[in-house]
C-alpha positions as CSV (number, residue, x, y, z in Angstrom):
1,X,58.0,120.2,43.8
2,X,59.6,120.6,40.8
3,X,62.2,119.1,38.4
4,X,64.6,121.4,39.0
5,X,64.7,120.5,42.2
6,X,65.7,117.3,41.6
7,X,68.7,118.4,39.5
8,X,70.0,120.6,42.1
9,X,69.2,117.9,44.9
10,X,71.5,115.4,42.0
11,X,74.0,118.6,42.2
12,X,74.8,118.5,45.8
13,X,75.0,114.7,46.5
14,X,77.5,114.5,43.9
15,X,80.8,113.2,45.5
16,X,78.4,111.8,48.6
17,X,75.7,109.5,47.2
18,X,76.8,106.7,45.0
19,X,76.1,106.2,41.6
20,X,73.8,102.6,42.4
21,X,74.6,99.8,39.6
22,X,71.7,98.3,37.6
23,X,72.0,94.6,37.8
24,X,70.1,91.8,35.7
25,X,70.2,87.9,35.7
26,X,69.2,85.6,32.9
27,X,67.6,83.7,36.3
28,X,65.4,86.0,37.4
29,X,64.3,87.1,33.6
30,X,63.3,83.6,33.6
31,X,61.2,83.6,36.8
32,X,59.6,87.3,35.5
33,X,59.0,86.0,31.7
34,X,61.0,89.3,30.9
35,X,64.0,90.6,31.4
36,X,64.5,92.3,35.7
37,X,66.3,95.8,35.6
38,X,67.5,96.0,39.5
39,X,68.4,99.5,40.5
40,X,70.9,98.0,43.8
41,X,70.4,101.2,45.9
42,X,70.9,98.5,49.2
43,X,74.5,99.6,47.7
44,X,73.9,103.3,48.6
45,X,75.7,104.6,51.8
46,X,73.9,103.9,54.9
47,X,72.5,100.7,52.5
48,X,69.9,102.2,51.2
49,X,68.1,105.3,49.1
50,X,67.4,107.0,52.2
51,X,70.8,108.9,52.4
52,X,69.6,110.6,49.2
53,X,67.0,112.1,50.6
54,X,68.2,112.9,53.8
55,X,71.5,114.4,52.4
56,X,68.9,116.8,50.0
57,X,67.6,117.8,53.4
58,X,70.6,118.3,55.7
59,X,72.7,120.4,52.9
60,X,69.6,122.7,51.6
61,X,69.5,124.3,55.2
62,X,70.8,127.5,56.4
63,X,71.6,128.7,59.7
64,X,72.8,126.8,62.6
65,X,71.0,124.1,64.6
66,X,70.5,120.3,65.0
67,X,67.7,118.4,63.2
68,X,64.7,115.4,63.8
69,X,63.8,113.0,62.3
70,X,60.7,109.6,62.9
71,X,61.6,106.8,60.9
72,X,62.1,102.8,61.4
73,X,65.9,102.9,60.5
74,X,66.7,104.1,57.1
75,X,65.6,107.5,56.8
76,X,67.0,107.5,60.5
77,X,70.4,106.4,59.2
78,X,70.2,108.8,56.4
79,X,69.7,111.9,58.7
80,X,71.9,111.2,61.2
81,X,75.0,110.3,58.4
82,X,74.1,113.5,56.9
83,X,73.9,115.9,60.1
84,X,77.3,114.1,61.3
85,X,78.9,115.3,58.0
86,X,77.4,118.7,58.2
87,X,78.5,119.1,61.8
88,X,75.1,119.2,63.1
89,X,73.2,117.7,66.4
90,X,70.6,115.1,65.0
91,X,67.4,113.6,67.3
92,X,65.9,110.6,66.1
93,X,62.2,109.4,66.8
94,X,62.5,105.2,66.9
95,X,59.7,102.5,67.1
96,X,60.7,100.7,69.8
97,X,60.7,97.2,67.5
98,X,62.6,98.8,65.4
99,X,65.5,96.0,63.9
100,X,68.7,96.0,66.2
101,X,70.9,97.1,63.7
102,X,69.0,99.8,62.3
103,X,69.1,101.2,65.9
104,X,72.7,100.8,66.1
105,X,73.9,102.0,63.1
106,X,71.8,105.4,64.1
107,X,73.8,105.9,67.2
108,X,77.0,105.1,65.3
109,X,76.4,108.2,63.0
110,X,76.2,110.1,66.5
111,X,72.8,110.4,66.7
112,X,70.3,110.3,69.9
113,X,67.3,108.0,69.7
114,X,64.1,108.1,71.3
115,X,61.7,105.4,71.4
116,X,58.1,105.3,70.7
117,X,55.5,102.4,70.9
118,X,53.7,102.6,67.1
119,X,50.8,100.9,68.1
120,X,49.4,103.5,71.0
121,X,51.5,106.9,70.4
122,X,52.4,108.9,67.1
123,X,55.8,109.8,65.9
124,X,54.9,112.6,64.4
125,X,53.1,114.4,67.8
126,X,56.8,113.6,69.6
127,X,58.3,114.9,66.7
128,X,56.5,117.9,66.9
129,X,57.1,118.3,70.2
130,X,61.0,117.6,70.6
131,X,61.7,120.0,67.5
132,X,59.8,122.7,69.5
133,X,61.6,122.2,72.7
134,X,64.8,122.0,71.5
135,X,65.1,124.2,68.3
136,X,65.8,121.4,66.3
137,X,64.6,121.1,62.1
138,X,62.2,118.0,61.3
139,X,62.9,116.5,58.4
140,X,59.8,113.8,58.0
141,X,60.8,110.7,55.6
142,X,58.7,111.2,52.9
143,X,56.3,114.5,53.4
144,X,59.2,116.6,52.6
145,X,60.0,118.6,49.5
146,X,63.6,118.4,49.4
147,X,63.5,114.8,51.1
148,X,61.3,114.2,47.8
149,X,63.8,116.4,45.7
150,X,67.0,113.9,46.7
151,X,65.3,110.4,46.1
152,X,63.9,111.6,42.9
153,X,67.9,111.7,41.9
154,X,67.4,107.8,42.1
155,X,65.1,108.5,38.9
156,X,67.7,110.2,36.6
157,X,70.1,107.7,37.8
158,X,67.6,105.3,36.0
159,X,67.1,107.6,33.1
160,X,70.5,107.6,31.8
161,X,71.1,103.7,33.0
162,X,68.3,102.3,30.9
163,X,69.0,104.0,27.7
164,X,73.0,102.8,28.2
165,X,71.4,98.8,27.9
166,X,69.1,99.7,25.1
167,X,65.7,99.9,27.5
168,X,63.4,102.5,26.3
169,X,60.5,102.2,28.5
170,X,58.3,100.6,30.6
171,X,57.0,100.0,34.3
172,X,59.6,101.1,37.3
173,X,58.5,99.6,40.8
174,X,59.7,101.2,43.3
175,X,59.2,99.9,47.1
176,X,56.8,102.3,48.7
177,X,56.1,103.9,52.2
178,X,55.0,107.1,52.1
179,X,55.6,107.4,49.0
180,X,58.7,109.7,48.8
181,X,60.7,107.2,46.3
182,X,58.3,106.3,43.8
183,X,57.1,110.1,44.1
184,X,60.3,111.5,43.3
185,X,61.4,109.3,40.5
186,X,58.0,109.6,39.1
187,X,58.9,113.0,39.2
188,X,62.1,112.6,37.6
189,X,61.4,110.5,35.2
190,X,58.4,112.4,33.6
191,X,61.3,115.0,32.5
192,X,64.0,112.6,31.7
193,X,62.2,109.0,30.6
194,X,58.4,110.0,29.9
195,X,58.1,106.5,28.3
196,X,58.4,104.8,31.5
197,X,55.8,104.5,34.3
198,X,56.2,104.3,37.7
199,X,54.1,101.4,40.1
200,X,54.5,101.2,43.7
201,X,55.3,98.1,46.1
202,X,54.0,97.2,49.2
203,X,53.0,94.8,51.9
204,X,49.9,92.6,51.7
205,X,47.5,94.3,54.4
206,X,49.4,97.9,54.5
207,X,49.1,98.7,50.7
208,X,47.2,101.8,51.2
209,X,49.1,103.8,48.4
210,X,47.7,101.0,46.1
211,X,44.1,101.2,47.6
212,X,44.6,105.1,47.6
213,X,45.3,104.7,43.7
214,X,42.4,102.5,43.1
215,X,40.1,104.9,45.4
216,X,41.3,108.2,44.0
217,X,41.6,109.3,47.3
218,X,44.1,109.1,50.6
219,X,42.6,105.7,52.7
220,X,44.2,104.2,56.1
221,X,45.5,101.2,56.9
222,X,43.8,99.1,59.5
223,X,46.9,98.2,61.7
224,X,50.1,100.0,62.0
225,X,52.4,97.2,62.5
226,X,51.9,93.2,61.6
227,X,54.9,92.9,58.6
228,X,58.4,91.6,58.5
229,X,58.4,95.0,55.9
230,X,58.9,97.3,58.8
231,X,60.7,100.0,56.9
232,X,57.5,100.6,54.5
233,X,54.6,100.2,57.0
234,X,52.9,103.7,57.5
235,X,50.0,104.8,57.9
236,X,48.7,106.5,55.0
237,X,50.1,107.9,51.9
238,X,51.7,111.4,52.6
239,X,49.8,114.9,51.5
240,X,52.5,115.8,48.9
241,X,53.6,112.6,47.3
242,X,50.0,111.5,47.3
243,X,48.9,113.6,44.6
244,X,52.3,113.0,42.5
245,X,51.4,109.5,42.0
246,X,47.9,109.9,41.5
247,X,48.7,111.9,38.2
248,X,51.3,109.9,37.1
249,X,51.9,106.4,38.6
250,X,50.2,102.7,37.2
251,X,48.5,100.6,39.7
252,X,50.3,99.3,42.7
253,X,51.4,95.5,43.8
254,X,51.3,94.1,47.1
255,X,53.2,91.0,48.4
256,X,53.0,89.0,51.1
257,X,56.1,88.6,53.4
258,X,56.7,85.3,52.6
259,X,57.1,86.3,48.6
260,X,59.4,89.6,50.2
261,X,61.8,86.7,51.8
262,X,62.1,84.8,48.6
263,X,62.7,87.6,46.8
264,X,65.8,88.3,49.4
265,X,67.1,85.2,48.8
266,X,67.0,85.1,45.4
267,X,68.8,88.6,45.0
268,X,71.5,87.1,47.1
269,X,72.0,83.8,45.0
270,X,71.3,85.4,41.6
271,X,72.3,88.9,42.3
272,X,75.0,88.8,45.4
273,X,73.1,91.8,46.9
274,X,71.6,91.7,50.6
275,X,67.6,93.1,50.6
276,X,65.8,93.8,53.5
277,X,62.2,92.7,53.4
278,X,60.6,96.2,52.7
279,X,63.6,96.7,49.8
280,X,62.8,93.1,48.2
281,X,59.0,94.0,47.7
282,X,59.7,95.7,44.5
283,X,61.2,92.8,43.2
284,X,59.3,89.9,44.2
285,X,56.3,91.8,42.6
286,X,58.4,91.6,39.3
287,X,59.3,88.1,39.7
288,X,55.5,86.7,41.0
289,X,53.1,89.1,39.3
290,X,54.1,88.9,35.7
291,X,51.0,88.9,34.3
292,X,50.3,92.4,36.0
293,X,53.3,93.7,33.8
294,X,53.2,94.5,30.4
295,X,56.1,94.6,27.8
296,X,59.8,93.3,27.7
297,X,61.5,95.1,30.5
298,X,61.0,96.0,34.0
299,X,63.1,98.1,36.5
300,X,62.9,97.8,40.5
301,X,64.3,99.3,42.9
302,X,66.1,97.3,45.8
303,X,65.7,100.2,48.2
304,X,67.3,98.6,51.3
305,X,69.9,96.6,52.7
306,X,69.3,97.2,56.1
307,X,68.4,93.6,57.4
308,X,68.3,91.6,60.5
309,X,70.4,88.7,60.6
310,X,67.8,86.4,61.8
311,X,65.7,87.4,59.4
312,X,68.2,86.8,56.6
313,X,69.0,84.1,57.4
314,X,65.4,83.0,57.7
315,X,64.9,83.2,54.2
316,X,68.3,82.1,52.7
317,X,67.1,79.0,54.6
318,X,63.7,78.9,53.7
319,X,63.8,79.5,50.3
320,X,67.7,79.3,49.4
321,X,67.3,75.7,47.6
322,X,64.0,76.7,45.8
323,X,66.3,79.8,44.1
């Protein structure tokens, strides 16, 4: 992994990815103590980062041939948008409690899925499997050079939008599964912004990039499901964003779901953007961990838009009037 990478990953989405606003509030600056930088890739087609990465993927190929793909919904959606517009057969490897929609919006790209149950069988062994039997590419979500090479465009996105408001530095959280995101901005922005830090984001209970941080060292989570932040819940941090963040990212955050749904419902009535639980985590650690932020600014990435409507409107009804 390199930078250059990155800037031809930025080359060929050009005309395909969108160019994500960043957004602010005086509200949420007041909540934070600072003033919120939020990176709105929920805006990004297939609503969210995702298509990034899985447009790096699908267009640095050669030769003919369908491709794979495990995910919960968003790199799903990501791949299978891409293969569609590439003209190329795309197989995708589904928790079976994966959210309605995400499902859905899969198929509508033209893509088959196949179901899995996360808590007794691995994605990655069917995976395997189904790419072998039917001569298809696997692109995994995160553990993927060029998968790493297209989110990392996210990062120069943030480069140039920070100095255009005047922001010269400081801590970029980025919502973290695997780690391909925070890996690839990191990545990005140690060539184009080396004054500002990356932190990752997580769930409360299935921060293992954060624990892997602390540790020096790739740990496990104990479970494999248990969140409302489906679309971030893995396993363990991946072998080749892993060592990315441990030379260049700060100490992670972790949230609890219930500060993930507030966060949602504040981006809608401050913002006017729709966050799925696993894209809000980045922001709720900005708004209720300030004291685990230092200096004037932060910027977070809203990663995904992706949500269920019951959950949604589970939190725009929970914590809508406390917003």
């Amino acid at each position: 992994m390199n930078f250059g990478m990155i800037e031809a990953a930025a080359a060929r989405l050009r005309g395909h990815a969108r160019v994500t606003p960043l957004l602010s509030s005086p509200f949420l600056d007041e909540i934070a103590g600072r003033r919120v930088w939020v990176k709105a890739e929920c805006l990004q087609v297939t609503g969210s980062f995702k298509f990034r990465g899985g447009w790096s993927a699908v267009s640095a190929l050669e030769g003919e041939g369908g491709v794979l793909a495990y995910s919960s919904g968003n790199h799903a959606q990501g791949i299978a948008a891409a293969a569609q517009a590439h003209g190329r057969e795309a197989v995708i490897v589904m928790p079976a409690d994966a959210p309605a929609i995400k499902v859905a919006n899969t198929k509508a790209y033209g893509a088959q899925v196949v179901h899995y149950d996360r808590a007794t069988e691995s994605r990655e062994e069917i995976g395997a499997k189904l790419a072998e039997a039917r001569g298809l590419t696997l692109i995994r979500p995160y553990d993927e050079p060029q998968v790493i090479a297209g989110q990392g465009t996210c990062g120069l996105e943030i480069a140039r939008q920070t100095a255009e408001v005047g922001v010269d530095g400081g801590d970029v959280i980025a919502c973290c599964g695997g780690g391909g995101l925070s890996s690839g901005i990191a990545l990005a922005l140690e060539e184009a912004a080396p004054s500002f830090r990356v932190r990752t984001a997580e769930p409360e209970r299935f921060d293992d990039v954060a624990r892997s941080l602390e540790a020096g060292e790739r740990v496990e989570n104990e479970a494999l499901s248990g969140s409302i932040c489906d679309a971030i819940v893995t396993p363990t941090p991946g072998e080749l964003t892993f060592p990315i963040l441990k030379r260049l990212a700060g100490p992670g955050f972790a949230v609890s779901d219930e500060e993930a749904l507030r966060a949602m419902a504040l981006a809608f009535l401050r913002l006017k953007i729709v966050l799925e639980p696993g894209g809000a985590v980045a922001l709720a650690s900005a708004l209720f961990r300030p004291g685990e932020i230092e200096g004037d600014d932060v910027v977070v990435v809203a990663s995904g838009g992706n949500v269920d409507p019951v959950v949604f409107a589970r939190a725009i009804s929970t914590y809508g009037d406390a917003a």
